[in-house]
Structure formats: C-alpha cells, structure tokens
MDAnalysis code that builds the backbone (N, CA, C; Angstrom):
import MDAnalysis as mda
import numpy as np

u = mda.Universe.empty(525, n_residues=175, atom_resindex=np.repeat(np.arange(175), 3), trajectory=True)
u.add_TopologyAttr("name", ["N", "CA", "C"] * 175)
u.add_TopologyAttr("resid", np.arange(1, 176))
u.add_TopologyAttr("resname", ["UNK", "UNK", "UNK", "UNK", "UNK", "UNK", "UNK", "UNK", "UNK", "UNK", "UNK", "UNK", "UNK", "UNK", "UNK", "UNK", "UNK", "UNK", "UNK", "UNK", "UNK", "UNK", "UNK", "UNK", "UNK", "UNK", "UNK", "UNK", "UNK", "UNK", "UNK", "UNK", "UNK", "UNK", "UNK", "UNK", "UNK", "UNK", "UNK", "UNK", "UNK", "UNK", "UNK", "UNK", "UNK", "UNK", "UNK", "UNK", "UNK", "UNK", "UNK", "UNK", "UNK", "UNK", "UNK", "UNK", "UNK", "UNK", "UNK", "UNK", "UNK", "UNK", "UNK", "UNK", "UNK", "UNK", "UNK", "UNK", "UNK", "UNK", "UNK", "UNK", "UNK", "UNK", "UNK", "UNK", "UNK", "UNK", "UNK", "UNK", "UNK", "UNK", "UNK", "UNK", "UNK", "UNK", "UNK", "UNK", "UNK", "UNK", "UNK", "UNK", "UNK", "UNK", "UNK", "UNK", "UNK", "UNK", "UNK", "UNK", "UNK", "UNK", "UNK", "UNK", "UNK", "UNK", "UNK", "UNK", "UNK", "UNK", "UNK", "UNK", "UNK", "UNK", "UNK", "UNK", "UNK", "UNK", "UNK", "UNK", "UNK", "UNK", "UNK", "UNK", "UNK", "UNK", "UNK", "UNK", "UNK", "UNK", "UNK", "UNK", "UNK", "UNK", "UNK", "UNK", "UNK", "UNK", "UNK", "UNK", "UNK", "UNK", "UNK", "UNK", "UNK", "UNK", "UNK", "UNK", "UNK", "UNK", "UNK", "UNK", "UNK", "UNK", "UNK", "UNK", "UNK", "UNK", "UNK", "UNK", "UNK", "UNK", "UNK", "UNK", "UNK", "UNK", "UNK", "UNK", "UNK", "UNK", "UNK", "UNK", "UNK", "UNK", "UNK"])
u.atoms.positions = np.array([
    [113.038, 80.500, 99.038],
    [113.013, 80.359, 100.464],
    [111.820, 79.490, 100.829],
    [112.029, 78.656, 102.162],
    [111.025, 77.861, 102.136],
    [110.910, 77.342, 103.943],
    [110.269, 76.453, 104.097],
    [109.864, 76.644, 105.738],
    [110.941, 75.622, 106.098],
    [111.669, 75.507, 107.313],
    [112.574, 74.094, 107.661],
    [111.573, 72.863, 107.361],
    [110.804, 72.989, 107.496],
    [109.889, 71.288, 107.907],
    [110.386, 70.929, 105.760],
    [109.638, 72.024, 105.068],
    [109.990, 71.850, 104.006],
    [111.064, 71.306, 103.261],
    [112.314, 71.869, 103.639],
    [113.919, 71.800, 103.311],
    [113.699, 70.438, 103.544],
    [113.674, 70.214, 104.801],
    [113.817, 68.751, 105.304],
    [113.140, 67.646, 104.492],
    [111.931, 67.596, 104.281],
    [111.148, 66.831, 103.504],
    [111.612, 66.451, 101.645],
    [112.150, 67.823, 101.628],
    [113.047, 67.978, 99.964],
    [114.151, 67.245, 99.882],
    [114.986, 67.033, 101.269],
    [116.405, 66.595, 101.514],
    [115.966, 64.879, 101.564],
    [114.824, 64.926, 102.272],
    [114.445, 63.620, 102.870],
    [114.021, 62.834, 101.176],
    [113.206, 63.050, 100.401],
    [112.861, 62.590, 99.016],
    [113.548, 62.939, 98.332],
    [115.185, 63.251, 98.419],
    [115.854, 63.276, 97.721],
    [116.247, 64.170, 96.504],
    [114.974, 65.214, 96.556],
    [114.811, 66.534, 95.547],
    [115.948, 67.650, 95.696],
    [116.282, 67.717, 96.732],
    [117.571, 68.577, 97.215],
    [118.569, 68.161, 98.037],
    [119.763, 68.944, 97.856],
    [121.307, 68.334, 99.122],
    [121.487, 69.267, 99.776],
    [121.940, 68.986, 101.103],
    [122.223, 70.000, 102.193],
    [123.502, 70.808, 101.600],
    [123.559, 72.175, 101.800],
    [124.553, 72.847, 101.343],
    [125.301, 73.339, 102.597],
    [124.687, 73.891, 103.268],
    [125.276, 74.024, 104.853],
    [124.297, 73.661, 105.766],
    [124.639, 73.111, 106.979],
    [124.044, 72.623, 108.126],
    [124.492, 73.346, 109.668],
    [123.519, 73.404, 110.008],
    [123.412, 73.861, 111.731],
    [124.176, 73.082, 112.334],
    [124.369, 73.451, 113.762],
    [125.416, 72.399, 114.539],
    [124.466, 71.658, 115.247],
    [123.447, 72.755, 116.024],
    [122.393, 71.530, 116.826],
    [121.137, 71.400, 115.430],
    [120.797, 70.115, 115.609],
    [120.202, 68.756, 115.465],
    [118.430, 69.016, 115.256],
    [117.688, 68.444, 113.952],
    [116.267, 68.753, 114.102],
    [115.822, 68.191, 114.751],
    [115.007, 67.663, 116.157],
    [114.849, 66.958, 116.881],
    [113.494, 66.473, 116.333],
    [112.922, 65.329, 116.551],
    [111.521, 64.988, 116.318],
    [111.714, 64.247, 117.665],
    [110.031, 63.324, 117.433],
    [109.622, 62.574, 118.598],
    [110.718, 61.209, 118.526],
    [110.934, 60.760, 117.126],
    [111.228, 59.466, 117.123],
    [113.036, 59.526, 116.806],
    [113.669, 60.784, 116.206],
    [114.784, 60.973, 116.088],
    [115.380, 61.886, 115.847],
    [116.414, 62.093, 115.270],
    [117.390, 63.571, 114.849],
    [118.215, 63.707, 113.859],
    [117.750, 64.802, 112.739],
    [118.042, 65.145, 111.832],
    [118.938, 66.105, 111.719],
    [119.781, 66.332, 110.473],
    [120.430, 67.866, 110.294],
    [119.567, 68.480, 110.048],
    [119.872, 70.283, 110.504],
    [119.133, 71.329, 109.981],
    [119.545, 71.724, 108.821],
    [118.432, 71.889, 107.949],
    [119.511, 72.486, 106.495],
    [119.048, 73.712, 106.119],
    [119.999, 74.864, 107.001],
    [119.239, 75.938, 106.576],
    [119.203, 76.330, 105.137],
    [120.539, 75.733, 104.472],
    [120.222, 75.894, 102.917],
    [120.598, 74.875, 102.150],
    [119.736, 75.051, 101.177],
    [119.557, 73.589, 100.499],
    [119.513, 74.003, 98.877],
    [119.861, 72.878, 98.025],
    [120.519, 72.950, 96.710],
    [119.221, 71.997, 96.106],
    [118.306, 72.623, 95.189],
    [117.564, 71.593, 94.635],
    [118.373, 70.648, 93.924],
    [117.854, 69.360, 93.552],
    [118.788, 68.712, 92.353],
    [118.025, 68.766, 91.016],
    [116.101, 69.092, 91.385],
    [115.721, 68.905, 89.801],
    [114.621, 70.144, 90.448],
    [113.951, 70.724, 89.736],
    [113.320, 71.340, 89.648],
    [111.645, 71.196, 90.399],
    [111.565, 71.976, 91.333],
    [110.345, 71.243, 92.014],
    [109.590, 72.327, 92.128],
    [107.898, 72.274, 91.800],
    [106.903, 73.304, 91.649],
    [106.662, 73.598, 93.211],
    [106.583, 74.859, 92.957],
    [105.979, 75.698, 94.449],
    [105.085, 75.085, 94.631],
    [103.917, 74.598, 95.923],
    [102.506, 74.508, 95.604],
    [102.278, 75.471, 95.887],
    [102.454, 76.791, 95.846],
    [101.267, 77.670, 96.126],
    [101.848, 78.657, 95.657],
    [100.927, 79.915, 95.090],
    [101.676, 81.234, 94.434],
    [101.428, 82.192, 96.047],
    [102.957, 82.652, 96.305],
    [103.142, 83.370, 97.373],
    [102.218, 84.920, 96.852],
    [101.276, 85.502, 97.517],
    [100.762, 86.086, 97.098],
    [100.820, 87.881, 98.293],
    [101.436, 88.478, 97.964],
    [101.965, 89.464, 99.359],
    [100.976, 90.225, 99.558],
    [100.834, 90.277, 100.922],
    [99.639, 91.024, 101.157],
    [100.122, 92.580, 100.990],
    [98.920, 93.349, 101.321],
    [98.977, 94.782, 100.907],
    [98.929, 95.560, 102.045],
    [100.256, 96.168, 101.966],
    [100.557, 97.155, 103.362],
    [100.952, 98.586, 102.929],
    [100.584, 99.306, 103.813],
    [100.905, 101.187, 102.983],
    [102.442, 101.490, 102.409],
    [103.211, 100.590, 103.165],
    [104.653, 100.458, 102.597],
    [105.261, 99.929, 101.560],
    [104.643, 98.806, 101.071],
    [104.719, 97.738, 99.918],
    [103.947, 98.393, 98.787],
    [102.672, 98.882, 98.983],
    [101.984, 99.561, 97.796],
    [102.983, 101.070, 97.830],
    [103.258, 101.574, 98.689],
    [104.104, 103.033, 98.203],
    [105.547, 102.754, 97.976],
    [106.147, 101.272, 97.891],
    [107.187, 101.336, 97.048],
    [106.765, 100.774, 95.896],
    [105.740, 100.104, 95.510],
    [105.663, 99.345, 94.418],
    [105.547, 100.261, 93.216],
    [104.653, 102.034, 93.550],
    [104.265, 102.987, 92.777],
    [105.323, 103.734, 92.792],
    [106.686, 103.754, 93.553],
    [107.663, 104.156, 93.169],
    [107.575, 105.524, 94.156],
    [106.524, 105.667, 95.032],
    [106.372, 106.369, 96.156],
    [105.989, 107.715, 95.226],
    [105.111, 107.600, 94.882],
    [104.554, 108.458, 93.595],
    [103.300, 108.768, 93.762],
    [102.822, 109.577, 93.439],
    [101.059, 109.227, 92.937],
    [100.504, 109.011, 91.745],
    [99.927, 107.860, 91.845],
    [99.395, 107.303, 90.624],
    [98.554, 108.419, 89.957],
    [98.222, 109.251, 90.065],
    [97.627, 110.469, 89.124],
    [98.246, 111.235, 88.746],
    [98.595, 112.219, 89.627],
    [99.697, 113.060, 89.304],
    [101.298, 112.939, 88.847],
    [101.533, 111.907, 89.917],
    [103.009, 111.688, 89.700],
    [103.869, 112.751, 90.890],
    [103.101, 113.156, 91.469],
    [104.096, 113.812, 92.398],
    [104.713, 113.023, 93.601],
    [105.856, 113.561, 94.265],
    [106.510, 112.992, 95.328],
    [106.242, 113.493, 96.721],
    [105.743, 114.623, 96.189],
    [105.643, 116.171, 97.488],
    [104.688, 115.579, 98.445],
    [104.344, 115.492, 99.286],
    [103.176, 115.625, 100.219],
    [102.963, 114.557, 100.936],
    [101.724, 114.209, 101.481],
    [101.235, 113.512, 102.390],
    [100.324, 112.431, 101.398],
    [101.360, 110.922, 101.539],
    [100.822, 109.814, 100.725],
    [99.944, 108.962, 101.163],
    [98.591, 108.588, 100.754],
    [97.322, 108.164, 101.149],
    [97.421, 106.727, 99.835],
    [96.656, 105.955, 100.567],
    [96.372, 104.979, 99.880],
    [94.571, 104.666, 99.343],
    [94.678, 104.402, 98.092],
    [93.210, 104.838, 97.650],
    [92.997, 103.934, 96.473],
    [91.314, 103.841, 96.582],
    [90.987, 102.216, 95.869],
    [90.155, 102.889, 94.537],
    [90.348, 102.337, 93.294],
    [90.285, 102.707, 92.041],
    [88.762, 102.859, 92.292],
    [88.350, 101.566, 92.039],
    [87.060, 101.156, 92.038],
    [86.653, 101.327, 93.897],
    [85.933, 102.454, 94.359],
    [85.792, 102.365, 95.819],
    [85.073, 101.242, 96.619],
    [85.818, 100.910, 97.629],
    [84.910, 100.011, 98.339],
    [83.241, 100.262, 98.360],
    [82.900, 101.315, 98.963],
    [81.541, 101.301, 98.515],
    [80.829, 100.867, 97.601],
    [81.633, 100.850, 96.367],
    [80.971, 100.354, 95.328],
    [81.517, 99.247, 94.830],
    [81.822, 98.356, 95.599],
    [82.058, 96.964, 95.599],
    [83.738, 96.546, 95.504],
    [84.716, 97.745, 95.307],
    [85.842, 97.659, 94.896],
    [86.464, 96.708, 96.270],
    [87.478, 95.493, 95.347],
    [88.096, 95.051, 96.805],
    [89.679, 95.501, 97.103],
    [90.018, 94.998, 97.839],
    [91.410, 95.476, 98.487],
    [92.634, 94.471, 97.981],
    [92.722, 94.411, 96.705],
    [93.704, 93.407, 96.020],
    [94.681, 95.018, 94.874],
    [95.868, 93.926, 94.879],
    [96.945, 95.200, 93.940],
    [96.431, 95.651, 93.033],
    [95.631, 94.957, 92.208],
    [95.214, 95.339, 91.025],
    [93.844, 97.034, 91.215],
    [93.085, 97.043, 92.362],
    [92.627, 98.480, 92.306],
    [92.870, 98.949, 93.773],
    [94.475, 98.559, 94.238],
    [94.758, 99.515, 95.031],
    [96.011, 101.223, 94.340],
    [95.919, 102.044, 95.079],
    [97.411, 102.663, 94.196],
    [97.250, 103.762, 95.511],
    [98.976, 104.496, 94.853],
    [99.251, 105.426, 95.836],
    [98.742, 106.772, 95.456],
    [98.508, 107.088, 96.063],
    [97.587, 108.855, 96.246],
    [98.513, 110.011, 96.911],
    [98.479, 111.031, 95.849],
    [98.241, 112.294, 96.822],
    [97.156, 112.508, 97.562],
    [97.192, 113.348, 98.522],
    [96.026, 113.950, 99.713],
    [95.065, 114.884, 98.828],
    [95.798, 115.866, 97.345],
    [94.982, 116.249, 97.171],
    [94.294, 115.679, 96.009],
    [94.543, 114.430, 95.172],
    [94.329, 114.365, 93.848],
    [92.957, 112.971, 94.645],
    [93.634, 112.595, 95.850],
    [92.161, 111.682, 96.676],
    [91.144, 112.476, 97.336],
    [91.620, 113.765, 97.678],
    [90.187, 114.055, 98.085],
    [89.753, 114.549, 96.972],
    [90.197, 114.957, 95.689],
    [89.732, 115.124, 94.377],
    [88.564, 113.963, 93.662],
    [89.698, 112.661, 93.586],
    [88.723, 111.476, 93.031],
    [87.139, 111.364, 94.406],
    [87.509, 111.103, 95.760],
    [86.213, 110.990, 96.642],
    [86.076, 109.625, 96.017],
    [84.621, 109.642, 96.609],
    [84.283, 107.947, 96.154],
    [83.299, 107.796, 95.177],
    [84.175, 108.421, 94.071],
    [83.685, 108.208, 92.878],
    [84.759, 107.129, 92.259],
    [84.157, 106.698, 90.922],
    [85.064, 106.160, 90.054],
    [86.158, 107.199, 89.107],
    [87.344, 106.639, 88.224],
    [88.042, 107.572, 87.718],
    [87.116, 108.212, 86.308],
    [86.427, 107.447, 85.745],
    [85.142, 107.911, 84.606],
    [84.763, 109.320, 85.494],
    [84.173, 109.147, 86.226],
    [82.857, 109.945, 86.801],
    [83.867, 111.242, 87.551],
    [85.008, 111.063, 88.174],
    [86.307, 112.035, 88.538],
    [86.952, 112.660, 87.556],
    [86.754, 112.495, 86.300],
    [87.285, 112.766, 85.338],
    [89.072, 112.746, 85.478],
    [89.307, 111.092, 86.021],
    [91.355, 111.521, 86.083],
    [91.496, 109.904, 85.660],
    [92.617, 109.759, 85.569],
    [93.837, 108.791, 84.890],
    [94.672, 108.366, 85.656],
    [94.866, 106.978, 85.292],
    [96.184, 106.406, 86.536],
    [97.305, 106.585, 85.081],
    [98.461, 106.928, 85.642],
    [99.701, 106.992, 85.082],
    [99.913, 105.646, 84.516],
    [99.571, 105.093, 85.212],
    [100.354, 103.257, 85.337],
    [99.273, 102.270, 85.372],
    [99.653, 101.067, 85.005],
    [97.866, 100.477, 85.421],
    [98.775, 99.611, 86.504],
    [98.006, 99.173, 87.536],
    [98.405, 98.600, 89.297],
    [98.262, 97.367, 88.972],
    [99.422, 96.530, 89.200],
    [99.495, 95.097, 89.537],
    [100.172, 94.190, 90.476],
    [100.228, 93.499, 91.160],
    [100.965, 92.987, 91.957],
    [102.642, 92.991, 91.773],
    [102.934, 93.580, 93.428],
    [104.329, 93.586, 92.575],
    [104.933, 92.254, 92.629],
    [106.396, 92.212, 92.184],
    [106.993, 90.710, 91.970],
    [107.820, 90.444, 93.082],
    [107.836, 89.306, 93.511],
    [108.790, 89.130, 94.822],
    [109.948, 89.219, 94.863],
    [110.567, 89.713, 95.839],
    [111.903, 90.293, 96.012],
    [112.392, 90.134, 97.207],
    [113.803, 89.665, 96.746],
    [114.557, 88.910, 98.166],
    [114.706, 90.107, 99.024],
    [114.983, 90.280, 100.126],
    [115.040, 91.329, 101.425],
    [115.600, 90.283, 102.356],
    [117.334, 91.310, 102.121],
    [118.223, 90.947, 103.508],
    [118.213, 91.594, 104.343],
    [118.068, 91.761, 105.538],
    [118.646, 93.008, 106.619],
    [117.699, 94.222, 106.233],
    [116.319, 93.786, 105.445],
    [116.026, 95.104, 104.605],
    [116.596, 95.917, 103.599],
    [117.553, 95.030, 103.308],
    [117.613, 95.781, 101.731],
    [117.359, 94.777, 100.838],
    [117.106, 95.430, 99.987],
    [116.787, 94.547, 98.618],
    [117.511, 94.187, 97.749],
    [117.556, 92.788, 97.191],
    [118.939, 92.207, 96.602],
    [117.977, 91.852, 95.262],
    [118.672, 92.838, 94.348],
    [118.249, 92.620, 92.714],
    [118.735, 91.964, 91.861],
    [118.061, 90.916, 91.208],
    [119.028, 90.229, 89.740],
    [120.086, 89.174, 90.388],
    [121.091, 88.667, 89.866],
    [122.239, 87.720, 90.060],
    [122.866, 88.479, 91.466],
    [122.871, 87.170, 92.496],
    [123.884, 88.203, 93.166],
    [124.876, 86.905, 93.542],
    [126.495, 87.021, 93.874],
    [126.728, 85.647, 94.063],
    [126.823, 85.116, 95.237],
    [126.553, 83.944, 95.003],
    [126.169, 83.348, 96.751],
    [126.899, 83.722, 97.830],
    [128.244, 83.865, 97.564],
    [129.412, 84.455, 99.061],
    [128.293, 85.681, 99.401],
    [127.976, 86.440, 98.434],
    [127.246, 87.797, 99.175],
    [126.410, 87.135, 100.059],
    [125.387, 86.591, 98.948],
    [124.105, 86.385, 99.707],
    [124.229, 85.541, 101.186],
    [125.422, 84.385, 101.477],
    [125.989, 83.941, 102.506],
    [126.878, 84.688, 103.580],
    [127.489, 85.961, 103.313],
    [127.546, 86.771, 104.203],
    [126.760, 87.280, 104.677],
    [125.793, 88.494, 104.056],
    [124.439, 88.414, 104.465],
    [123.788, 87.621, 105.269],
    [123.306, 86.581, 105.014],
    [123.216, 85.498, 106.277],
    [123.780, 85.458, 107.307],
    [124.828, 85.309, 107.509],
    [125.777, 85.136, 108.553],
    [125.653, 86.527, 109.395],
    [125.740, 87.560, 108.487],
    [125.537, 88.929, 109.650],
    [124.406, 88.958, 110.402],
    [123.381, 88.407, 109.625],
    [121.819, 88.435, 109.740],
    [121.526, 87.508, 110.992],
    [122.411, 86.449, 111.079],
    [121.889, 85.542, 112.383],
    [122.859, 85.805, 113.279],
    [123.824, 86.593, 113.084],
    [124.977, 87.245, 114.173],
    [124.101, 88.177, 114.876],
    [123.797, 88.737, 114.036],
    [123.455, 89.959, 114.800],
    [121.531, 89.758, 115.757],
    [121.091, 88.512, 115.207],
    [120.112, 88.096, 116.033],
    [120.445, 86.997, 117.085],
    [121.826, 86.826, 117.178],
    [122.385, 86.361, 118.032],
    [122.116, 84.236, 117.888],
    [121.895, 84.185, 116.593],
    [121.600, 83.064, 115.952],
    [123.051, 82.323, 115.513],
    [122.907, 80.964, 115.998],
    [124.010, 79.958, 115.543],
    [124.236, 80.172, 113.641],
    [125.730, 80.361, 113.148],
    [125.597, 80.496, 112.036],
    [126.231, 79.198, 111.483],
    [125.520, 79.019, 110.250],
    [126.011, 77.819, 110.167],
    [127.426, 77.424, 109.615],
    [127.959, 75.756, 109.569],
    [129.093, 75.643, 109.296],
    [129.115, 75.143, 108.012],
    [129.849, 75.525, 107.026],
    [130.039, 75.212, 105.628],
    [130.460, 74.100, 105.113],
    [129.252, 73.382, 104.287],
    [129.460, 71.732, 103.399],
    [129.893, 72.181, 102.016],
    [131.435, 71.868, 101.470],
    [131.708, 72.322, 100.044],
    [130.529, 71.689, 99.300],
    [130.707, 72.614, 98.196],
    [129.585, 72.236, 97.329],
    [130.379, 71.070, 96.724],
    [129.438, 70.089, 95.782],
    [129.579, 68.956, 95.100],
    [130.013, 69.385, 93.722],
    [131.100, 69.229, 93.041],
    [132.111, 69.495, 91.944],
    [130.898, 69.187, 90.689],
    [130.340, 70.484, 89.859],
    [129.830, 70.517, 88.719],
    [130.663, 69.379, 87.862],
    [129.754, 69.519, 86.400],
    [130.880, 68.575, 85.372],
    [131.702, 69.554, 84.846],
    [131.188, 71.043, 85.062],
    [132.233, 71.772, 84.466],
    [133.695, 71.894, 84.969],
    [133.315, 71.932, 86.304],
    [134.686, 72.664, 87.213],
    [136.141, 70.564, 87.380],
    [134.996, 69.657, 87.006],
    [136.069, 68.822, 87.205],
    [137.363, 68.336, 85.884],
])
C-alpha cells in the first residue's frame, strides 16, 4: 500500500500499470491524470523507508497474543509495562515493551527482571505488518477478487466512488 501521489509517480516512470481507475480525474495545477487506486508493479521497486508501527495498548496486546508476558495468563486487567523501566533509561520501542498482568506488574515495580526475580515467556519484538480490511486481518495468499471485494464494500460503505475495472494484461502463461 502506498500514498496516491506515490502510485502516480510509479505509473508516471513507468515502474507500475494502472489496474483499476477512479472515474473522477487527479487534478493538478497544470493538468489531469487518472487515479490509480491500484496499481500492478512491473519490476520490483524498494520501499524507501521501513514502515515502522507505532506502539499502542491494542497493537502490543495483540502482538503478545493478549497474554502476559510473565505469567501467561488471560484473566484480568491488562497493563502495559517496560522491561527495562523508564526510569532507568528504558525506552518505549517493541523490543522492551510487553503485556502485563496487574498483578505480576505491580510485582516486577520499577525494578529490572534480574533484580524482580521473573522471566518473559517470549522475548518482544516488533510485530510484522499486516494487511487490515474493515478491521479484520487478512493472512497469507488471499486472492485478489477477495481482497477487491473488500475494497469495494470498504468505499461503499464510506460512501466512496468505487472504482471501475481495467482487465488485467494477459501473462505468458494464460496466452
């Protein structure tokens, strides 16, 4: 996924082909383009930047599997709690954040896990990015009609123009 100005610029240098297009028009100062809300690379083009997700009480308590990283329980009231404590220089990145029970955090306090005498189950790392339609999460291969219905409900129901369908360009296999 990537920003329109982007698509456009990919379509424009020739790195990608419009797969479906909007009905109204990208407007600039000097003229008017198609919108391509989706686009087909033709060769392989590097991200510049590693999308890096920030850290929210929701994203870290699914990433731990809505668990506590000590115990492992599901039961209770889930707190979010830093390995290495801020006080003592710990920062707020995946790697020493994790999910907590209420009682196994007011257990650790703002000590370290040495000095608490406890164990993370798991060691904490960033999780991996994951497509989210409508809020759910779409795992592994899925085939494009899905993922293009999806769409289509997704800007229906935000009351968004959906777009109109460009056949794809005939592989060497399929001719």
């Amino acid at each position: 996924m990537c920003t329109v100005r982007r698509a456009h610029v990919l379509v424009y240098k020739g790195k990608a082909e419009v797969i479906e297009r909007l009905d109204k028009p990208l407007r600039s100062s000097t003229g008017s383009f198609i919108w391509p809300p989706v686009i087909r690379l033709v060769h392989y083009v590097r991200v510049p930047r590693a999308i890096q997700r920030k850290i929210s009480r929701r994203a870290l308590f699914a990433r731990d599997g809505w668990r506590c990283a000590y115990c492992g329980t599901t039961n209770g009231r889930l707190t979010l709690d830093h390995i290495v404590p801020r006080s003592k220089g710990g920062e707020s990145i995946w790697e020493n954040v994790v999910t907590a029970c209420a009682p196994c955090n007011l257990r650790k306090g703002d000590r370290s896990l040495e000095q608490a005498g406890m164990a993370l189950r798991t060691s904490p790392r960033a999780p991996t990015p994951t497509l989210f339609i409508n809020g759910q999460k779409i795992d592994g291969a899925v085939p494009i009609s899905e993922l293009r219905a999806a769409l289509d409900t997704a800007l229906r129901d935000a009351g968004q123009p959906v777009p109109t369908r460009i056949p794809a360009a005939p592989t060497p296999a399929s001719k």
